[in-house]
C-alpha positions, -999 to 999 in steps of 0.1 A, spaced: -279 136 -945 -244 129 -942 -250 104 -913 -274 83 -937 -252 54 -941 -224 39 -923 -188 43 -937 -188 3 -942 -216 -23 -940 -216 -34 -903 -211 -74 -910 -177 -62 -925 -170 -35 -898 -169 -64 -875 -135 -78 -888 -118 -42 -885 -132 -43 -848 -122 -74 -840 -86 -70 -856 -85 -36 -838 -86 -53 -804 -63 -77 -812 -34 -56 -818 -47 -36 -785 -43 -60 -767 -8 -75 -784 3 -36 -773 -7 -41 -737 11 -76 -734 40 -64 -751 42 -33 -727 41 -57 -694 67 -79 -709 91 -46 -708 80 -36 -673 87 -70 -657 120 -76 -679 124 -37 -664 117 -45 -630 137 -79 -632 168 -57 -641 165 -30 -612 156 -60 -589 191 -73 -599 214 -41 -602 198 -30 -566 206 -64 -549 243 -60 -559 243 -24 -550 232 -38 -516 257 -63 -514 286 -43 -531 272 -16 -498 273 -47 -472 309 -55 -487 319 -19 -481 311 -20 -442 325 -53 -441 293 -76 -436 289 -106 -450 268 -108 -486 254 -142 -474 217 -133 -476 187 -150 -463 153 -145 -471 146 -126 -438 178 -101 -441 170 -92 -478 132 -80 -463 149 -63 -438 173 -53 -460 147 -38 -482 126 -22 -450 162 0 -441 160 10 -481 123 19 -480 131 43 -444 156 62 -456 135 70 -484 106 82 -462 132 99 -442 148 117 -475 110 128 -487 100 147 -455 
């Protein structure tokens, strides 16, 4: 008997549902907003890690498109080399 009636008539339930999903989905935009501005930042600090490395060995920080990808294939090796 208890599961008679709903809690609220269903043309008003439809507001709360709709408002519910609403600030779902406000939380999921606002969470990929602070991954990219995350990613942005470690993007950055890593690049001038890399160069402040390069200046250290004595290369030259002047960076093309092709020697930042090959740049970012030495990072990803040592890694696989450090996991195994």
């Amino acid at each position: 008997m208890l599961f008679a009636a709903p809690a609220l008539p269903l043309d008003e339930a439809g507001k709360y549902v709709a408002g519910a999903y609403v600030v779902f989905l406000a939380l999921i935009l606002i969470y990929v907003a602070i991954m990219a501005a995350k990613l942005q930042r470690i993007q950055r600090e890593l690049g001038s890690l890399a160069d402040l490395a390069d200046r250290s060995q004595g290369r030259s920080t002047d960076r093309g498109v092709g020697q930042v990808r090959e740049r970012e294939e030495e990072i990803e090796a040592v890694r696989q080399g450090g996991r195994g």
